[in-house]
C-alpha positions as CSV (number, residue, x, y, z in Angstrom):
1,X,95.7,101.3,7.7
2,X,95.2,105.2,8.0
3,X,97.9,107.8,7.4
4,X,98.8,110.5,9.4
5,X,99.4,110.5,13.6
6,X,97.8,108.2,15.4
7,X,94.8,108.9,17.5
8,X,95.2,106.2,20.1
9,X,96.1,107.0,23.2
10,X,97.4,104.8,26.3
11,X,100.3,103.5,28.3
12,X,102.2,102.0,24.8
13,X,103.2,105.4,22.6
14,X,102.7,105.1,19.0
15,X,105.5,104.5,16.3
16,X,107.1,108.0,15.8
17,X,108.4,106.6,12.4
18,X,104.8,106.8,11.3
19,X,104.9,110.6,11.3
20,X,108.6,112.1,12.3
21,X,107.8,115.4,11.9
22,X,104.4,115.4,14.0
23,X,106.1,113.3,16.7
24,X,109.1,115.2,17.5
25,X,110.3,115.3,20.8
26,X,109.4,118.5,22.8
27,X,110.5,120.0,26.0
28,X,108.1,118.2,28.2
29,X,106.4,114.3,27.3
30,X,103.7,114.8,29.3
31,X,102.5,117.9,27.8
32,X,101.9,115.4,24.5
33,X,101.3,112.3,26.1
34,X,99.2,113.2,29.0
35,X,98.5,109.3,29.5
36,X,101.3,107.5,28.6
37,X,103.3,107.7,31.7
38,X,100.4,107.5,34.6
39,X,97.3,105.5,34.8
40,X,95.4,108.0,36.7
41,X,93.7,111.2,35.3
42,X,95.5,114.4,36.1
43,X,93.9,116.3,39.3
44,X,91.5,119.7,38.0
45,X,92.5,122.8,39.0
46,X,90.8,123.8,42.1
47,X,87.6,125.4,41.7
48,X,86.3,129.2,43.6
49,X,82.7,129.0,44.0
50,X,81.2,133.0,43.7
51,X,80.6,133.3,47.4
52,X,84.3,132.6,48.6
53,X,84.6,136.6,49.1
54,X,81.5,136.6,51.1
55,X,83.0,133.6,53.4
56,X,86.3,135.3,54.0
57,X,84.3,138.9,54.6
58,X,82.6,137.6,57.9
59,X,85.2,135.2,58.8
60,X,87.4,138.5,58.8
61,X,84.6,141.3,60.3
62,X,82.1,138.9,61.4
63,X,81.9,136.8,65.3
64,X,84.8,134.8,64.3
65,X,87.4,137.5,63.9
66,X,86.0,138.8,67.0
67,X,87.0,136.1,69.3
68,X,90.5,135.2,67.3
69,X,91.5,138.8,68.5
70,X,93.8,139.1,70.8
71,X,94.8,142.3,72.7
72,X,93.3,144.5,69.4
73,X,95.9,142.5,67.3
74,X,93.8,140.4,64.5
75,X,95.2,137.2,63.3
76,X,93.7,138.0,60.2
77,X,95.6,140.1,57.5
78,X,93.6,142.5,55.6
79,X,94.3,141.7,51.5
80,X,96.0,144.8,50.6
81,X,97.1,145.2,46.8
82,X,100.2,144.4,44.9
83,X,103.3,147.0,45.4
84,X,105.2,147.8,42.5
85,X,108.4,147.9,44.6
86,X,108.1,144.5,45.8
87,X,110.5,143.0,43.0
88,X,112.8,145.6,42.3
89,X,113.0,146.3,46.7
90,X,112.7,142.9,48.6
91,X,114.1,144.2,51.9
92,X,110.9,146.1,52.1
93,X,108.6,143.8,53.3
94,X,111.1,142.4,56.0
95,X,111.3,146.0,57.6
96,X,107.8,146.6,57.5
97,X,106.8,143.1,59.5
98,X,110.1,144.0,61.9
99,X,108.3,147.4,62.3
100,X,105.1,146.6,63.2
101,X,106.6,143.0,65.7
102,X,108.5,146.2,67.7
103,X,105.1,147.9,67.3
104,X,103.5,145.0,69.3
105,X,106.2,144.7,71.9
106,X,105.7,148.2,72.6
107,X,102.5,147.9,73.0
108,X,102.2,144.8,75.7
109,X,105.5,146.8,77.9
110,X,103.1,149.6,78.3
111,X,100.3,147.0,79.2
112,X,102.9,145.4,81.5
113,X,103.9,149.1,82.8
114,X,100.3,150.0,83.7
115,X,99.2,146.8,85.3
116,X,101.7,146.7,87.8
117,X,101.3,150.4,88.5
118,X,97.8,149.8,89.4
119,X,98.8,147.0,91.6
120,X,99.0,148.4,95.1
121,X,102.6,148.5,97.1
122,X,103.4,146.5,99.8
123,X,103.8,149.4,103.1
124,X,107.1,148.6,104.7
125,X,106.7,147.3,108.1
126,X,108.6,149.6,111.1
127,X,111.3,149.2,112.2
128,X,112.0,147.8,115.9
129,X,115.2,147.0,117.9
130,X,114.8,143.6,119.1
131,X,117.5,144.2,121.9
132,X,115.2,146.9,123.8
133,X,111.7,145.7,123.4
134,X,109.6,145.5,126.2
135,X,107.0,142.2,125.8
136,X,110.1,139.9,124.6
137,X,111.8,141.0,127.3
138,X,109.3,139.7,129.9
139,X,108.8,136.5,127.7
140,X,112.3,135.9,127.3
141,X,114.3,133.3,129.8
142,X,117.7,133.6,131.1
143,X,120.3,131.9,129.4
144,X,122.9,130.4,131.6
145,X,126.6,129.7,130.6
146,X,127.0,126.5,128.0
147,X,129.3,124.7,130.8
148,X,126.3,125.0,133.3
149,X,124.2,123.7,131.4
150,X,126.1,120.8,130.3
151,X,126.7,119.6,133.6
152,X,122.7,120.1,134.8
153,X,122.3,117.4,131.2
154,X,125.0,115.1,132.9
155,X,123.2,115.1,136.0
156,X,119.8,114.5,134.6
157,X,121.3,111.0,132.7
158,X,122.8,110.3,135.7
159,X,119.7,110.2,137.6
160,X,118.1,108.3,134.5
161,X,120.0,105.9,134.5
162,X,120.0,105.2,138.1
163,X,116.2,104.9,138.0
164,X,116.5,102.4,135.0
165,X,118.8,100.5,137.3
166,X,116.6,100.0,140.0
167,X,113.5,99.8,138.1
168,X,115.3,97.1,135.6
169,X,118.0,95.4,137.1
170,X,118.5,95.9,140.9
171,X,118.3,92.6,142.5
172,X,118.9,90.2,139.7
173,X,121.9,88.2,139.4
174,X,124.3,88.7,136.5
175,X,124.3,85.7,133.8
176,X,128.1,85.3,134.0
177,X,128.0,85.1,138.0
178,X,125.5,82.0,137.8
179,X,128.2,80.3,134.6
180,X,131.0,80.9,137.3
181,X,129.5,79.2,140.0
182,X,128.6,76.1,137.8
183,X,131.8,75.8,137.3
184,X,133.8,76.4,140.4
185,X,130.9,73.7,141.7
186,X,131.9,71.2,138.8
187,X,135.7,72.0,140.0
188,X,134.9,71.4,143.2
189,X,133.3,68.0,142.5
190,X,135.8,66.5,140.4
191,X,138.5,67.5,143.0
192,X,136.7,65.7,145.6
193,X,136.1,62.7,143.3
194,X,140.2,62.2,142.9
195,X,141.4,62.8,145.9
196,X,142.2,59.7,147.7
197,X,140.5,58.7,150.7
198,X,142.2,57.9,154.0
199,X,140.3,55.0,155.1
200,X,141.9,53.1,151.8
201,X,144.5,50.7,152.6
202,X,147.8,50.9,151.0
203,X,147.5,49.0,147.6
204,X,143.4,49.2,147.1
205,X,141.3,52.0,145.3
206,X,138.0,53.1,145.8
207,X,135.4,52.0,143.5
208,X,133.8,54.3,141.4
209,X,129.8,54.7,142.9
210,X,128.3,53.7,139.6
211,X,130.1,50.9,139.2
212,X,129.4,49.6,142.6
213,X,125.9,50.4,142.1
214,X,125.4,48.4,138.8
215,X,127.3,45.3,140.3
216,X,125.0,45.3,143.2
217,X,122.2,45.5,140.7
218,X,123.3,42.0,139.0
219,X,124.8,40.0,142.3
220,X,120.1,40.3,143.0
221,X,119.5,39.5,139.8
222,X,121.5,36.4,140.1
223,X,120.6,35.5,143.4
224,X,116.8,35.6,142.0
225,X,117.6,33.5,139.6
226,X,119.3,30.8,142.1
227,X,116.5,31.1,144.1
228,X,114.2,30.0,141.5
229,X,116.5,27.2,140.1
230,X,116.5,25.6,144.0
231,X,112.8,25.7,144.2
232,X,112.1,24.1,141.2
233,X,114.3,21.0,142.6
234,X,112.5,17.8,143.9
235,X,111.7,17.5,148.1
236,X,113.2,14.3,147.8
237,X,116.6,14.2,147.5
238,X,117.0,10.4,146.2
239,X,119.9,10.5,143.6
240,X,123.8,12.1,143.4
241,X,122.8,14.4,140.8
242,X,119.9,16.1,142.6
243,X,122.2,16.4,145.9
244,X,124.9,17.9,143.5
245,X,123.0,20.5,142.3
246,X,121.1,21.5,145.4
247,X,124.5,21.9,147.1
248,X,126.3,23.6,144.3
249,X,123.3,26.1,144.0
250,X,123.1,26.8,148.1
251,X,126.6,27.5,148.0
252,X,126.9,30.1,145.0
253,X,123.9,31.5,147.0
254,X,125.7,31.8,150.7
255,X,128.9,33.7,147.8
256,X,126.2,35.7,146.6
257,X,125.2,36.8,150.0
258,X,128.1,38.0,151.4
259,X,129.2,40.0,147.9
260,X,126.0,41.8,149.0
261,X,127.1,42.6,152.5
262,X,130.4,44.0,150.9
263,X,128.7,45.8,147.7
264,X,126.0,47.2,149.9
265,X,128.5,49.3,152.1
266,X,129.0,52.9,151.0
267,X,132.6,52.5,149.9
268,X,134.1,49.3,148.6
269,X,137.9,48.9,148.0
270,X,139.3,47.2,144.7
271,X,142.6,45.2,145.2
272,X,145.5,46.8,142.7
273,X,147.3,44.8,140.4
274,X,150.8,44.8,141.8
């Protein structure tokens, strides 16, 4: 092992017991220990190459500073040297840039000032009274009274309206006209149907039409049938039954006849129940 400090450097410090008085604490750690508390190297200082005064010279004079001027007012700020009163006077510098931005605003209101001089003024047109003027008053129409004309609009709809009428509606029959006369005719039809008629003997009712029409309907059904049932008998009549049932089947036939002559009249009377 070797006396005196230790030459090793990285993240882990050396043992200050080694050499108290060489490893006293200063001010700043990283001064002594450059690399104890960050793995990276410590960034150089910035470098000037020898032509950085020649790059700012035609930046400042050359085509550049010609096209970032604007109005004769550079953007650039010539390097001027070090006052001695900017330490012991700080207010200075703030009324010298307040001077010169009032220098500047003077400058673009006179700008201002001359451009609209320059401008040409409007000429005022003359003046003319519109009450005596000779073209509008051969132009112009007579105005009649408000009531007058009112009553010439009322008119005008009136006549409109007349012509849609004809044009539209003359001639057709309203909707609730034809409804009315349906009904009264329905009225009318079951008023006739309940009154009574006179030819109906005391005690009897008329038969309702439908129903006298549907028993009609099965009195020739059932004579049909009859009519088939006594042709299908024998010619020769030789025992009681056959004579039984060809003179039980003529007679329902001679009843069925004459309930047709009575069923085929236009009215047919029904016996009450008394």
């Amino acid at each position: 092992m070797s006396e005196g400090p230790s030459r090793i450097t990285g993240p882990i410090p050396p043992d200050p017991t080694l050499c108290p008085d060489y490893y006293r604490r200063p001010l700043s750690e990283f001064s002594l220990y450059p690399g104890c508390y960050s793995a990276r190297c410590p960034q150089p200082p910035p470098r000037i190459k020898p032509n950085a005064r020649d790059i700012l010279e035609k930046g400042q004079n050359g085509t550049v500073g010609v096209l970032l001027k604007l109005d004769e007012i550079s953007f650039f700020e010539e390097l001027r040297p070090k006052r001695k009163w900017s330490s012991c006077c700080p207010w200075i510098p703030q009324m010298l840039n307040l001077r010169r931005m009032r220098e500047i605003q003077r400058k673009c209101r006179e700008k201002e000032q001359a451009r609209q001089l320059s401008q040409p003024k409007p000429v005022k047109a003359l003046w003319k009274s519109q009450n005596h003027n000779a073209q509008n008053a051969k132009r112009a129409s007579m105005q009649r009274s408000r009531s007058l004309q009112s009553i010439n609009k009322v008119l005008e709809q009136k006549q409109k309206d007349l012509e849609e009428y004809n044009t539209k509606q003359k001639g057709h029959v309203p909707h609730y006209l034809i409804e009315r006369k349906d009904h009264w005719r329905k009225e009318a039809e079951e008023r006739l149907r309940n009154t009574p008629d006179p030819d109906t003997p005391p005690g009897h009712a008329m038969m309702p039409e439908n129903q006298r029409l549907e028993t009609l309907k099965n009195l020739r059904e059932s004579q049909e049938k009859l009519l088939k049932e006594l042709l299908l008998l024998p010619v020769r009549i030789d025992t009681l039954s056959v004579q039984t049932r060809r003179v039980s089947l003529e007679k329902k036939l001679s009843q069925i006849e004459e309930a047709l002559k009575i069923f085929s009249r236009p009215k047919v009377f029904i016996k009450l129940d008394s």
